[in-house]
Every structure is written in C-alpha cells, then in structure tokens.
Phi, psi and omega in degrees: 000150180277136175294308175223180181279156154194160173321323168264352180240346195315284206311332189233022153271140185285132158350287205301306177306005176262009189261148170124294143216167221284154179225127139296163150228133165334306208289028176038037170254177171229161204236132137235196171194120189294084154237159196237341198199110164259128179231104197228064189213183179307136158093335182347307196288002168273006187269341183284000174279353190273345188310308200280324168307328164279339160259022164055035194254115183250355174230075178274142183259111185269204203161115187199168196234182204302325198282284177276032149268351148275334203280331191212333186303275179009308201293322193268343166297278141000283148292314157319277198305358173262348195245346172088043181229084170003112167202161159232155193239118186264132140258159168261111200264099169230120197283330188256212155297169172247165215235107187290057193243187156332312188266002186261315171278353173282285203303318175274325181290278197001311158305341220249076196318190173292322210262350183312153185206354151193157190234113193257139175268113197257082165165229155242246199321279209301269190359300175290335183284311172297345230241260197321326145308295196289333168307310199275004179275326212274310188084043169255127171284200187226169176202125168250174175239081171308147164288305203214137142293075188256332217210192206212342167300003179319307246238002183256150213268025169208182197217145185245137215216129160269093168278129155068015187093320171235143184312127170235167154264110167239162192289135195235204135287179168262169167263141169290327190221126179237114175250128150271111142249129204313307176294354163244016145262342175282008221225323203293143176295129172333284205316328189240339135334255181354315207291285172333295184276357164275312155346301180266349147259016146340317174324333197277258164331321150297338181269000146261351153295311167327315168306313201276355183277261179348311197277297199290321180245043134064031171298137190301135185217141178214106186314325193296281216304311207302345197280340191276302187323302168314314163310278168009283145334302170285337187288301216259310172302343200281330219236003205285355185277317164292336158299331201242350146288313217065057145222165202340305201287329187287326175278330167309276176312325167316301167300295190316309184291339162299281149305005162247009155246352144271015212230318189281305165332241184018299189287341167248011174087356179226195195238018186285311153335358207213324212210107175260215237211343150304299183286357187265332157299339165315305177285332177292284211267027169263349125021282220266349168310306194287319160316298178271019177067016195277161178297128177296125174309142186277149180311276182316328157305305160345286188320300201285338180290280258247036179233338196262350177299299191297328154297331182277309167293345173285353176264330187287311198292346172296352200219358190298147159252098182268140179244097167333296163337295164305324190275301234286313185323311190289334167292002217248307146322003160323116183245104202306296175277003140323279193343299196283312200291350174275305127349298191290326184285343169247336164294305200078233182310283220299006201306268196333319182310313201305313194313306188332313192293295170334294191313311190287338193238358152091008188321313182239070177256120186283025181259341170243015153278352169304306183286345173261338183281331183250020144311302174303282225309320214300308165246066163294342144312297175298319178298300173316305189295330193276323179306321180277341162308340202259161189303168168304165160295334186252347191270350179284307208277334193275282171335304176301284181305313160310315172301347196106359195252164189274146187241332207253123179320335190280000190270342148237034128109006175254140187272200198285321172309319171313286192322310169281349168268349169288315185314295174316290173285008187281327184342309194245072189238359158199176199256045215236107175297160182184158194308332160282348192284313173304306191301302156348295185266016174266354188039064132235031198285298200287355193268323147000296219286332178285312171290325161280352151316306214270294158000295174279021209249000000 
C-alpha cells in the first residue's frame, strides 16, 4: 500500500487505498479520511449482513424514502431478515424530493432507539445527507447503500441541509461502509445517471476557484487532492458513451469518480476540491425553487447548467478590460444598506441567514476588498493563466448536450430572471472565495453575469 500521497502515484492508487490511515502528502499536511470499506462492484448488496456482522452491529435502523425503497430498501430488508439480524424500517413517504430541513431530520432521530448500534442508508443525495448529520449527532455509526451515481456526497464529512430556509453545509460523519452496486446504479432513471455526471464536471471550475483563492487570499491549496478531483473528471469524460449504455465499467467509474472527490473534501477538511461558485448558483436557484413551492431540481442537473455559466465567465473574463482605478472607487463607495436591501429581496426567508453570515465573516468589509483588488493586479498574470486554461464555454457545453443532459435553465423550468439573478447573487450564499467574488470585486460581475445568461438562454 502507498504510504504517502504525491502527484505520480495519487492517479494509480485502488480506492480502497486512501482508507485506513493517515497519508503524508507532499503539499505537506497529512490526510484521512474515516470510511473503513468502499465497495463498489456487481452484487455489493449482497454484502451488507457480513459488512454489518463485522462491524458487530445487532440493531439496525435502515432509512429510505418511498422511491428507494423499491429500488432497495426490500433488498436490504430482506437480507437482514435472512440473515437474523435485529432491524427496523423507517421510509420517509414523498411524493416529490425529499426536502433535507429541520423537520426531516427531527423524524429520522425520532426512529432511532436506545439499542440502534447502526443506521443503513438506502439511497443518495437528501438521504445521505440526513443519515450523515443525525449519525454524527447521535454518534451512531452509518452504512450507506447507494442508489443512484447521482452526487459526490457518500463520502464527505459534512451535509447540505436546509436550515432556516437557507442551504447550509454543516458538520456531519462519513459512513463507515459505502456499498455501490453496479447492477443497481446502472438501473437508476437517466436523469440522476446525468445528475452525476454534471456533477463531476462541476470540478472543473471548482479547481479552479481554488486556484484563484490561493493567489488572491492566500488560501490553503494542496495540488495532490485537487489531481484525485481531475483524475475524476477525465475518467468519467473519457467514458460518458458508456455511461449513456449504463455498462458496467462505466457506471463503475462513474460512481468511483464520485466518491473519490468526496474522499478529496475529506482530506482537505472543505468541499473545495469538489465545489465552486457552480454550486453556489446552484444553491441560489433551488432556493429559489423551494421559495416558490416548485419540485426541487436534481442537484448535479443544477451543477451541470451552472459549470457551463462558469466557464463562459472564466472565458469573458480572458478578454475583460479591468480598470483597477474603478474597482478600488466603486469599493471605497460601497453602500451597506442598498446591499442588505438587494439580499432580502432576492433570498427572502434565506435572508436572515445570508446577513448573520456577512457579520461573522467580514465579506464587505472595504479595506479588505480593497487589499483584494490589488492582490489580483498585483498578480493578475498568474489569474489570467489560470483562466484561459480552464475549458471553454462550449467544450462545457458540448460534453453536457452529448451527454444528454440540459444545458440551458429555461429546459428546466428557470426563468431568464432566476437565472441571471443566481449569477449575481450566489456569491454570497457561502463564504467561499470564487471567480464571481474576483469579478465582483473588480466591478465587472454584472456586465459577466448578463452575457453569460445570455449563452445559455
């Protein structure tokens, strides 16, 4: 087994080999991550009573929602029960998505007895997030059973959660046992196939906000993790004809790419490896779905609209004509309450959240966008390089239609107004620098944010 992470060896490591123990790395932290077993082949579910007979768990709680509990729960009911193994079965009965808030996680402790000793997860995205949150409150562990290659969350230590109205990410557990089986994700509706795979190229643009965050804040960047996201990537673009068979090896890799850029979260403690300023328009507009009572959007469909948005600003901006001079005036004219009031008006209920947050993290305080603008001039080369590397807007865009997948917001139900107000506002839906935060503080975000609205329509 490799001993430590490096740049030559990240790439030819088995899954299985970041679990277990601490890896030095080169970028010279050292990395885990608690998952004790990934199991990712044909048949995996038949594996879970010896997973649960090895981790010495004699009382389970399994937790499926109405849909994957035909696809699995049964399956997993079932095996228990063949195998003598003490469990009870909660679904959550939703006619739509299920919505990951305050009463969806009151209803799941609610199941969990004195004697629960593990909680098996039958399902992805929402699910994997309530499990992993109630695990680490309750301090039970977990075993999920995927469903769907839809998301990137197996395997990562926090949950996107709707508190207070607004998506927040907070700290959750890993599942001890992640099983993928292949014959039951190739089987998952195209759509969350799809789901997936906007998902993993989200990456592309979070690893590059990362980048730009390093340069302009002086943010921890560690090259080895971002290569296991990339790796990812190309693997899962190399394979997208066979994703779209669903065979085997492909839907394989699909999952394996998933779960290994959340195994990249994990190792650097955040969701930067995984997650750019694609998902915080993502989060503005299921937001603004959930505000207006509408069916909540599959994440990674989301992911995949807003990484070709993100490209195309990572392309305006190679050719932007910045005036230095200008950004530092319009920051030094900053008007707090225009700000607050342009926040309420486009969150609503998530209002309160978004303020709360500002106050604690200092986001317009103007000495330091001041001290950020003239970080970019100062390197404004190196930012220029990274921007014209990253893909195109159409090589974005191309991948995403070949696959079968949507591109354009009005192809799901977002208007042009949605659209162009996530671009503006996602910034501050988390405290996370990204290539809107740079345009922003460069004063050219909204004259961006309107061409690239305009791209997609």
């Amino acid at each position: 087994m490799f001993m430590g992470l490096t740049l030559e060896n990240v790439g030819k490591m088995e899954i299985n080999e970041f679990l277990g123990s601490t890896l030095e790395c080169q970028c010279g932290k050292p990395h885990s991550v608690n998952i004790d077993k990934i199991i990712v082949e044909n048949g995996a579910i038949n594996k879970l009573p010896g997973v649960l007979a090895e981790m010495g768990c004699k009382n389970a709680l399994v937790v499926a929602d109405s849909h994957t509990f035909e696809v699995a729960g049964k399956k997993v009911d079932e095996l228990l029960t063949a195998n003598n193994l003490k469990h009870k079965v909660f679904v959550y009965q939703s006619q739509g998505h299920l919505v990951p808030n305050e009463e969806a996680v009151g209803k799941l402790v609610l199941q969990v007895e004195k004697t629960t000793d593990v909680i098996v997860t039958v399902g992805s995205g929402s699910l994997n997030d309530l499990v992993k949150f109630a695990s680490w409150l309750i301090k039970v562990p977990s075993v999920c059973v995927a469903t769907a290659p839809s998301m990137d969350g197996y395997a990562s230590d926090t949950s996107a959660l709707i508190i207070d109205n607004l998506k927040t990410s907070v700290t959750s557990d890993y599942p001890k046992v992640i099983i993928g089986d292949v014959d039951i994700l190739k089987e998952a509706p195209m759509s969350m196939i799809l789901a997936g795979f906007g998902d993993i190229i989200g990456k592309y643009s979070a690893l590059n906000d990362w980048l730009i965050s390093e340069i302009v804040n002086g943010e921890y960047h560690c090259s080895v993790t971002a290569k296991i996201s990339s790796d990812a990537i190309e693997k899962c673009v190399t394979q997208m004809e066979g994703v779209k068979r669903r065979e085997d090896d492909a839907i394989r890799n699909l999952m394996e790419g998933l779960v290994r850029t959340g195994i990249a979260m994990s190792f650097v403690g955040n969701s930067r490896p995984a997650s750019g300023c694609e998902h915080h328009i993502a989060h503005f507009w299921e937001m603004a779905f959930l505000f207006a009572g509408k069916e909540a959007l599959l994440h990674g469909t989301k992911v995949g609209m807003t990484s070709v948005i993100t490209a195309k600003l990572y392309e305006l901006l190679t050719t932007a004509k910045i005036d230095f001079d200008k950004a530092i005036s319009v920051a030094k004219a900053f008007d707090e309450k225009a700000w607050k009031e342009k926040v309420i008006a486009m969150y609503g209920k998530a209002s309160p959240g978004i303020l709360k947050l500002s106050e604690k993290d200092g986001r317009n305080s103007i000495e330091k966008r001041i001290a950020r603008i003239q970080k970019i001039k100062e390197n404004y080369e190196a930012i220029m390089k990274i921007a014209k590397a990253a893909p195109s807007a159409a090589k974005v865009r191309s991948l995403m239609e070949n696959a079968g997948a949507p591109v354009k917001p009005c192809q799901v139900g977002i208007d042009d107004a949605t659209a162009l107000n996530g671009i503006i506002m996602a910034k501050e839906v988390r405290p996370r620098y990204s290539v809107l935060n740079l345009l922003s503080d460069v004063a050219i975000l909204e004259d961006l944010a309107k061409e690239a609205a305009e791209y997609v329509k």
